[in-house]
Kinemage of the C-alpha trace (Angstrom):
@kinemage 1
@onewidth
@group {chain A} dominant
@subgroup {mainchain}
@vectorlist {calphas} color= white
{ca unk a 1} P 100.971 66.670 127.615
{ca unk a 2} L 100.939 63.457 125.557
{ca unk a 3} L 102.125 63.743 121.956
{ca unk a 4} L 98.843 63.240 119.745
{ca unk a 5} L 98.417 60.474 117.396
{ca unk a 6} L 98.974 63.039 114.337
{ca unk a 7} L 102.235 64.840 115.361
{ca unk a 8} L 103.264 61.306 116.480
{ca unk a 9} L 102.480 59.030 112.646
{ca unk a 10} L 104.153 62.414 111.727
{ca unk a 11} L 107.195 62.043 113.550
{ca unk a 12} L 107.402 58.774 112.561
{ca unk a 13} L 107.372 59.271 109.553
{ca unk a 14} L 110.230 61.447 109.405
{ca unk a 15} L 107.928 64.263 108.720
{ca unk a 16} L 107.553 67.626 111.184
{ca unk a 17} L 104.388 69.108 112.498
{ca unk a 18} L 102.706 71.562 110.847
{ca unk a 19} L 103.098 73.721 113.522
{ca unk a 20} L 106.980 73.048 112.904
{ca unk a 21} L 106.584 73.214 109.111
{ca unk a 22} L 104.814 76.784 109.398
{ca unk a 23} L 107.663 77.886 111.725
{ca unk a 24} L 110.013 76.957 109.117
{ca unk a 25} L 108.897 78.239 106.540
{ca unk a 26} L 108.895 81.704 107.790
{ca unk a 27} L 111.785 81.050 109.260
{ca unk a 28} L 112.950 80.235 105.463
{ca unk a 29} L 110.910 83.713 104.710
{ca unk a 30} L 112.469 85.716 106.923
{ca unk a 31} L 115.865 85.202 105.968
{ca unk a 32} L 115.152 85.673 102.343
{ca unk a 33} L 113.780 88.815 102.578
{ca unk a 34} L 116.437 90.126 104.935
{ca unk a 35} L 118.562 89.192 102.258
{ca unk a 36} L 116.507 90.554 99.163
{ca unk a 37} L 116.700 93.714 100.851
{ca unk a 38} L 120.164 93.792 101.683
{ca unk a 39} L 121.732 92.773 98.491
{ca unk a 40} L 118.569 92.340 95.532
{ca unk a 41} L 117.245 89.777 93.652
{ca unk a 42} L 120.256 88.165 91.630
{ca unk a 43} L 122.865 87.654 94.027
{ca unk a 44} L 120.494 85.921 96.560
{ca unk a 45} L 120.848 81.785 95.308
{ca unk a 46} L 118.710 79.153 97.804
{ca unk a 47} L 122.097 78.280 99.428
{ca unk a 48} L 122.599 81.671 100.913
{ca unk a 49} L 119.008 81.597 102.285
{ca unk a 50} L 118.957 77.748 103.349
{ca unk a 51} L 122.480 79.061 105.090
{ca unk a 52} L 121.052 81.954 106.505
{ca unk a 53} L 117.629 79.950 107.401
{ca unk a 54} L 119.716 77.068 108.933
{ca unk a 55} L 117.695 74.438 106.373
{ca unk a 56} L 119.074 72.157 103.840
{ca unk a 57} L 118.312 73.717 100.493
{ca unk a 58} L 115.854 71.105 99.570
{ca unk a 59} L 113.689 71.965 102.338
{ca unk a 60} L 113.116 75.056 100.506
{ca unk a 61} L 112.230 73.488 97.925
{ca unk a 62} L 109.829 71.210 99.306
{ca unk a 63} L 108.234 73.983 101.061
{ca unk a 64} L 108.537 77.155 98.964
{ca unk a 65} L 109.891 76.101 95.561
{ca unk a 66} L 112.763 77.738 93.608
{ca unk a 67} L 113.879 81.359 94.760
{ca unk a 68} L 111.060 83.540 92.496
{ca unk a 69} L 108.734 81.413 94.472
{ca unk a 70} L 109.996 82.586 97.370
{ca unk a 71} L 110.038 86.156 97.050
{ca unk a 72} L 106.423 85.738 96.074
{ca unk a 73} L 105.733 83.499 99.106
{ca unk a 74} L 107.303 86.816 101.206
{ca unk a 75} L 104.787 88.873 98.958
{ca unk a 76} L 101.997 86.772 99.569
{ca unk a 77} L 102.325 86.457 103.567
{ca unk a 78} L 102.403 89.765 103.642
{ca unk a 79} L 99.222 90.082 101.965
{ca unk a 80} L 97.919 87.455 103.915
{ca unk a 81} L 98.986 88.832 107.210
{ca unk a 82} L 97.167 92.052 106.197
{ca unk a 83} L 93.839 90.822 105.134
{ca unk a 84} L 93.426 88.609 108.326
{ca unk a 85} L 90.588 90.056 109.289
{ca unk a 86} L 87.061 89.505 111.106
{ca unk a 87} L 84.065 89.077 108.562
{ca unk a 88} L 82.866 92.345 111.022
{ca unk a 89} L 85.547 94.283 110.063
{ca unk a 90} L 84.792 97.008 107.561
{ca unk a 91} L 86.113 99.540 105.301
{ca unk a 92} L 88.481 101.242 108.069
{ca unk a 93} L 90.187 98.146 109.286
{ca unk a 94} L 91.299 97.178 105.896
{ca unk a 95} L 91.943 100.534 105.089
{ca unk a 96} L 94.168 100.434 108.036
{ca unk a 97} L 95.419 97.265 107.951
{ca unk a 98} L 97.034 97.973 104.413
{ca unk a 99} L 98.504 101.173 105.187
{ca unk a 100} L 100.293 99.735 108.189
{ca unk a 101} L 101.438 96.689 105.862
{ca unk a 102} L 102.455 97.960 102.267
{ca unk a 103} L 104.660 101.275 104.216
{ca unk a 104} L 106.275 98.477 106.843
{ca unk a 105} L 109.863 98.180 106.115
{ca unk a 106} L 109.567 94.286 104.766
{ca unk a 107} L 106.793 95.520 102.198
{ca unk a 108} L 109.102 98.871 101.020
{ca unk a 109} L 112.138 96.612 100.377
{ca unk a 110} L 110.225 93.806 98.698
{ca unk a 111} L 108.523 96.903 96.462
{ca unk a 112} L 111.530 98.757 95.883
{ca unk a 113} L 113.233 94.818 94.814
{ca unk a 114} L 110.515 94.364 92.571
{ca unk a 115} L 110.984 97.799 90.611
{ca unk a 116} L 114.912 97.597 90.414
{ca unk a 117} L 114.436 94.123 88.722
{ca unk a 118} L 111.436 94.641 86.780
{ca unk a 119} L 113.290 95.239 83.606
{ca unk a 120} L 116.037 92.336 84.054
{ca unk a 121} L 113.171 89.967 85.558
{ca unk a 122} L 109.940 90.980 84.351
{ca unk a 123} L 107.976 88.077 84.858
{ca unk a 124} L 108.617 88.642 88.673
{ca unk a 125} L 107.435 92.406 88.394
{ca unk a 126} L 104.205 91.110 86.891
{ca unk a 127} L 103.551 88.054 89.545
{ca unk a 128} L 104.478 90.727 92.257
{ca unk a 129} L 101.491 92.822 90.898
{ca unk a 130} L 99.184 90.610 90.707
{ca unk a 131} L 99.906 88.955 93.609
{ca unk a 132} L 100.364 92.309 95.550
{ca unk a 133} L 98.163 95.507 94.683
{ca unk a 134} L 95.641 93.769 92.734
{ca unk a 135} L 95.030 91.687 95.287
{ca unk a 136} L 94.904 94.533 97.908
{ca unk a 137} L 92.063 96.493 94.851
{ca unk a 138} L 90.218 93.299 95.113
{ca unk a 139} L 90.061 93.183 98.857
{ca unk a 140} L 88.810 97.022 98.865
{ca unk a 141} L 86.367 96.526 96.211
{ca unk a 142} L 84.978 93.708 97.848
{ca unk a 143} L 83.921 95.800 101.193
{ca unk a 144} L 82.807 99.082 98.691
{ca unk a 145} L 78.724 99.386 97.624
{ca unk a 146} L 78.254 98.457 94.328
{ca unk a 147} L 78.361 101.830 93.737
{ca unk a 148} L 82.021 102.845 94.951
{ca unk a 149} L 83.071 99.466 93.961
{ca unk a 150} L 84.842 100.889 90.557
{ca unk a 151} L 86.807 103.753 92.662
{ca unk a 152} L 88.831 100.675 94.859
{ca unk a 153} L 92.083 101.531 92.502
{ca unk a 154} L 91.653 105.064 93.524
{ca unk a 155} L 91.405 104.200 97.122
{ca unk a 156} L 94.522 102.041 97.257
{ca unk a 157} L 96.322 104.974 95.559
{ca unk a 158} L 95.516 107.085 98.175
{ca unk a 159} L 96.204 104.445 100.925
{ca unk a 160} L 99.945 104.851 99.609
{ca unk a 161} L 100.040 108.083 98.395
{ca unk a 162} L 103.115 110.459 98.716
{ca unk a 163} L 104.048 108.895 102.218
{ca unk a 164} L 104.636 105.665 100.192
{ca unk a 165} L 106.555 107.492 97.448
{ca unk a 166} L 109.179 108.981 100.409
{ca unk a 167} L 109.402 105.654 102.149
{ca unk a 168} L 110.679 103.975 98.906
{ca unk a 169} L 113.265 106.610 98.743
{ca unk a 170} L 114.077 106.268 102.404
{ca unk a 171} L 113.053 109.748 103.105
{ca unk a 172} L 110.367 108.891 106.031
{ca unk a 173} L 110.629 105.912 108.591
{ca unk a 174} L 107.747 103.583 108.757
{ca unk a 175} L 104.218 104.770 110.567
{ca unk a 176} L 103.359 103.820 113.572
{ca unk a 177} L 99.391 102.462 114.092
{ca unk a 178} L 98.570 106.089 115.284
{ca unk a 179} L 99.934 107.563 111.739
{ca unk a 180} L 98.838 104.985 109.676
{ca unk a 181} L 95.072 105.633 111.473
{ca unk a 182} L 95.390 108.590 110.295
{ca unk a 183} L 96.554 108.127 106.372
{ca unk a 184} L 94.083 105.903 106.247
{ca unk a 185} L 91.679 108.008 107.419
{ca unk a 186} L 92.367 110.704 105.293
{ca unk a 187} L 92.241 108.658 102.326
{ca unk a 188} L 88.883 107.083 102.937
{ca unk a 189} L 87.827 111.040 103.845
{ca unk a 190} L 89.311 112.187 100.347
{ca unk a 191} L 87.040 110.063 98.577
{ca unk a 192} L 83.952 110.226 100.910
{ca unk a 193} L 84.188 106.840 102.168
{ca unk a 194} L 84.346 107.056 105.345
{ca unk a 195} L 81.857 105.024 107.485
{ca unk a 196} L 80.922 103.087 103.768
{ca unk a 197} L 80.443 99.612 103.711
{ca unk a 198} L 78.078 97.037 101.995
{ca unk a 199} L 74.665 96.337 102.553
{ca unk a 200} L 74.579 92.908 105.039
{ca unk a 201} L 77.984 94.300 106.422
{ca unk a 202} L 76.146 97.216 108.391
């Protein structure tokens, strides 16, 4: 297939794809949060994830920024992976989709990072908030009535719920779709909101 003119003024340039720049990127993601895991937020520098990502370090920084960046870039594809959804997609997909997202193993060790820092970096404990379950609330409350729109943070806490609690402490492996169906459901159940969406969403 013949190169296109965009990827080609691109290449010329000395510039990749975007296609290649999105790869990298999570390739650059990927890496860092195998390492946040593994070893926390201080002794990870942008060398050992441009090493581990096989970039030069300023390609981080030309795509991400400076390492708090990037764990919030990790935070924020996460929450961007789970809120890909179809504008027909109600209540029970989302409820789904963030069950199956915030108990996955990348979310728990990102969430369990961000709490064993929070008192040595707490600027990063509040971006990870706001950037992770209050973006998660808004999502809910934006696919509640008007009238169930104020119980969203009571939703979400049951969307995690004591399931959540054990997987931070490593006491429960992650759900499969089938299980996480199921919390879900339960949680939407709990509160009556099952089969609830907004008027115009129906």
């Amino acid at each position: 297939m013949p190169e296109t003119q965009t990827a080609a003024a691109a290449r010329r340039r000395g510039r990749p794809p975007e296609a290649e720049r999105a790869r990298r990127r999570d390739d650059i993601l990927d890496a860092a949060v195998q390492l946040f895991v593994q070893d926390g937020f201080e002794p990870v520098t942008l060398d050992r994830i441009a090493a581990a990502a096989h970039v030069a370090k300023r390609t981080i920084y030309r795509y991400i920024g400076d390492r708090t960046e990037v764990f919030l870039a990790a935070v924020e594809r996460l929450r961007e992976r789970a809120l890909q959804l179809s504008p027909t997609d109600g209540l029970e997909q989302l409820a789904l989709a963030i069950v199956l997202t915030l108990h996955s193993d990348d979310a728990i060790g990102l969430h369990r990072l961000a709490i064993g820092e929070s008192h040595r970096f707490p600027d990063l404990a509040v971006r990870f908030y706001d950037d992770g379950p209050l973006s998660y609330i808004a999502a809910l409350r934006s696919r509640l009535p008007e009238s169930d729109a104020d119980r969203a943070e009571a939703l979400f806490a049951l969307l995690l719920g004591e399931p959540h609690r054990q997987r931070l402490l490593g006491l429960r492996p992650a759900p499969d779709r089938a299980e996480a169906a199921a919390h879900a459901s339960a949680a939407l159940s709990a509160l009556g909101m099952t089969g609830t969406t907004r008027e115009g969403e129906r």
